[in-house]
Residue frames as a rotation matrix with the C-alpha (Angstrom) as fourth column:
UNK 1
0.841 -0.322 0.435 20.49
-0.332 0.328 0.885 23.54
-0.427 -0.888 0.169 -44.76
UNK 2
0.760 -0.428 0.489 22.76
0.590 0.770 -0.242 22.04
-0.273 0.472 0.838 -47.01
UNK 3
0.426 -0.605 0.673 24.27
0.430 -0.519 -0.739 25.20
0.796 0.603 0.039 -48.53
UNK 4
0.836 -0.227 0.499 25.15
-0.548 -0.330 0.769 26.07
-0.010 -0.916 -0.400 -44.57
UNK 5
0.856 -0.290 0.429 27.12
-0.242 0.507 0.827 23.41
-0.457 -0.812 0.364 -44.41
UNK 6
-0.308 -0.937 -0.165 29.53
-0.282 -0.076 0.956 23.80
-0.909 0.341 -0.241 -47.70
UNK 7
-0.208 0.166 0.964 27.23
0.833 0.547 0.086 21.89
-0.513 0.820 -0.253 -50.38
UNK 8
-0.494 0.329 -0.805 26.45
-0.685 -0.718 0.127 24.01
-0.536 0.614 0.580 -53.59
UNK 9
0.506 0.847 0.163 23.74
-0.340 0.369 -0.865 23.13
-0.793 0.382 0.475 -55.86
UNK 10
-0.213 -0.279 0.937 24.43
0.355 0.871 0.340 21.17
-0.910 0.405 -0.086 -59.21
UNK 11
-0.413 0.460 -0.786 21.92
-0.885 -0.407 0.227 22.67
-0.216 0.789 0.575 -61.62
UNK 12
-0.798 0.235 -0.555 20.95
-0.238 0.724 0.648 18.73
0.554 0.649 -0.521 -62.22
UNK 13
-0.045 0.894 0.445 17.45
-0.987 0.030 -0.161 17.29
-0.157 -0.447 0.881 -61.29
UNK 14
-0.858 -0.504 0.098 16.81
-0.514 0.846 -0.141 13.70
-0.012 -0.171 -0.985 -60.69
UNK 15
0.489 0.861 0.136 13.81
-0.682 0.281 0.675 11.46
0.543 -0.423 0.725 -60.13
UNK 16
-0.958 -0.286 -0.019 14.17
-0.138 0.518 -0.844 9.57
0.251 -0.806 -0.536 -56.97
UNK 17
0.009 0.890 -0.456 11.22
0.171 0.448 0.878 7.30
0.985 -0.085 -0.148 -55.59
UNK 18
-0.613 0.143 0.777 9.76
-0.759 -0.378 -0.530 8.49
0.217 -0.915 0.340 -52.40
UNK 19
-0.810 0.303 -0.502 8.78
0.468 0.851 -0.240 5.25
0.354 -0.430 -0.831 -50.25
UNK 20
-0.524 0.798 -0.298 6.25
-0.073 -0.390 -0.918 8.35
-0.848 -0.460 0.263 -47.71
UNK 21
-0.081 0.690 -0.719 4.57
-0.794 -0.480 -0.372 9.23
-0.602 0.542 0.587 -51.56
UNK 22
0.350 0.264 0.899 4.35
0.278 0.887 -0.369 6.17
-0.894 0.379 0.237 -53.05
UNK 23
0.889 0.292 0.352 5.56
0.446 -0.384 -0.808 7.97
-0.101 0.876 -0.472 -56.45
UNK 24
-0.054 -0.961 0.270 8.70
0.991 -0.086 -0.106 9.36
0.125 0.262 0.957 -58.16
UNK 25
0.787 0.609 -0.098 9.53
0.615 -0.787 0.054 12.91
-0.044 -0.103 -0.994 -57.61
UNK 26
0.602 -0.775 0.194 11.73
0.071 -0.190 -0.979 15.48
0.796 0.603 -0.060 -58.92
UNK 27
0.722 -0.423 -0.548 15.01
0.611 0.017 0.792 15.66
-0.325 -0.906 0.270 -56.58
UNK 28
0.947 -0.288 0.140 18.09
-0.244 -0.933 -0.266 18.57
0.207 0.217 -0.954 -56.64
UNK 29
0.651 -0.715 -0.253 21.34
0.692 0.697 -0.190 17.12
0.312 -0.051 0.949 -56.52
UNK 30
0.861 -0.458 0.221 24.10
-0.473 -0.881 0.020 19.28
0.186 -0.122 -0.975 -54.73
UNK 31
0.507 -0.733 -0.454 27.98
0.696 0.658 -0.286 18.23
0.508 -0.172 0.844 -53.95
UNK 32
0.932 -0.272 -0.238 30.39
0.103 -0.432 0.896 19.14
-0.346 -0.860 -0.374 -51.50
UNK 33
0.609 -0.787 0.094 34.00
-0.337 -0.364 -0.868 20.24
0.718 0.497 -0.487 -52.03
UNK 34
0.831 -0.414 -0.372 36.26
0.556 0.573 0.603 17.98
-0.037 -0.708 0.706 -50.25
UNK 35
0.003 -0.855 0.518 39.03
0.647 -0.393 -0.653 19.86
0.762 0.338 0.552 -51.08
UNK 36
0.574 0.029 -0.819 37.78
0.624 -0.663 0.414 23.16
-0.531 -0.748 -0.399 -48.97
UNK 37
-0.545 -0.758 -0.358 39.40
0.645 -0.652 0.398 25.72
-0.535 -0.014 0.845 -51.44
UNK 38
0.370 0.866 -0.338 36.12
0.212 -0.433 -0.876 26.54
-0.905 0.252 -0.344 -53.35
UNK 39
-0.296 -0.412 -0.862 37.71
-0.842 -0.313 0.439 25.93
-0.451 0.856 -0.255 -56.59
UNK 40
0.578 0.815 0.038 35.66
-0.661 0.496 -0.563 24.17
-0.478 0.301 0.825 -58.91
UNK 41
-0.467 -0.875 0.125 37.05
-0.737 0.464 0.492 20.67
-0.488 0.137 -0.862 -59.42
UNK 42
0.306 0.690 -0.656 35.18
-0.933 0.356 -0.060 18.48
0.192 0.630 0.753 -62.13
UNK 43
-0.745 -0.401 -0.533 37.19
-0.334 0.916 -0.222 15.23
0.577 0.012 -0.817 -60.87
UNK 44
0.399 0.891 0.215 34.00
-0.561 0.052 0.826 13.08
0.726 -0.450 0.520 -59.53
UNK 45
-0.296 -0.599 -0.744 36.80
0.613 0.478 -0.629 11.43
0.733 -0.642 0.226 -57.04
UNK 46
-0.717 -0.376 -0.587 37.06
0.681 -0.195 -0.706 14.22
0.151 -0.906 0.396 -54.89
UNK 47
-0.837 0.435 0.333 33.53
-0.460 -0.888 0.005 15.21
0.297 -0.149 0.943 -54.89
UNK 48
-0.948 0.292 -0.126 30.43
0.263 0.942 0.209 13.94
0.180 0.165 -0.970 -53.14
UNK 49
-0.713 0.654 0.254 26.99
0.011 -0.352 0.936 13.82
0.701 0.670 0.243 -53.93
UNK 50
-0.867 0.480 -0.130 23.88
0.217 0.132 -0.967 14.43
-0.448 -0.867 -0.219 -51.51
Protein backbone atom coordinates (compact mmCIF):
# COMPACT_ATOMS: atom_id res chain seq x y z
CA UNK A 1 0.00 0.00 0.00
CA UNK A 2 2.54 2.34 0.72
CA UNK A 3 4.60 1.99 -2.48
CA UNK A 4 0.99 2.95 -4.30
CA UNK A 5 1.03 5.92 -2.83
CA UNK A 6 4.77 7.36 -3.67
CA UNK A 7 6.74 5.83 -0.53
CA UNK A 8 9.89 3.70 -1.52
CA UNK A 9 11.46 1.39 0.82
CA UNK A 10 14.71 2.40 2.82
CA UNK A 11 16.66 -0.85 2.98
CA UNK A 12 16.71 0.02 6.99
CA UNK A 13 14.95 -2.25 9.64
CA UNK A 14 13.93 -1.07 12.99
CA UNK A 15 12.58 -2.59 16.18
CA UNK A 16 9.42 -0.94 17.16
CA UNK A 17 7.27 -2.28 20.22
CA UNK A 18 3.96 -3.63 19.27
CA UNK A 19 1.38 -2.68 22.19
CA UNK A 20 -1.36 -5.94 20.12
CA UNK A 21 2.11 -8.39 20.72
CA UNK A 22 3.27 -7.40 23.78
CA UNK A 23 6.98 -7.68 22.23
CA UNK A 24 9.42 -5.81 19.92
CA UNK A 25 9.36 -6.63 16.33
CA UNK A 26 11.30 -6.07 13.33
CA UNK A 27 9.72 -2.94 11.34
CA UNK A 28 10.66 -1.58 7.44
CA UNK A 29 11.10 1.94 7.29
CA UNK A 30 10.11 3.64 3.88
CA UNK A 31 10.08 7.64 2.99
CA UNK A 32 8.26 9.69 0.72
CA UNK A 33 9.63 12.27 -1.73
CA UNK A 34 8.17 15.55 -1.02
CA UNK A 35 9.72 17.00 -3.74
CA UNK A 36 7.68 14.70 -6.48
CA UNK A 37 10.63 14.57 -9.03
CA UNK A 38 11.88 11.04 -8.00
CA UNK A 39 15.32 12.24 -7.61
CA UNK A 40 17.01 10.90 -4.77
CA UNK A 41 17.50 13.66 -2.19
CA UNK A 42 19.57 12.62 1.01
CA UNK A 43 18.49 16.05 2.81
CA UNK A 44 16.34 14.44 5.87
CA UNK A 45 14.36 18.03 5.69
CA UNK A 46 12.55 17.29 2.75
CA UNK A 47 11.89 13.74 3.40
CA UNK A 48 9.44 11.87 5.58
CA UNK A 49 9.48 8.79 7.32
CA UNK A 50 6.53 6.15 7.72
Amino acid sequence: MLRKLGFRATGRVNQVYSRGRGASVASARFELDLAGDGVADNDPRNRMAA
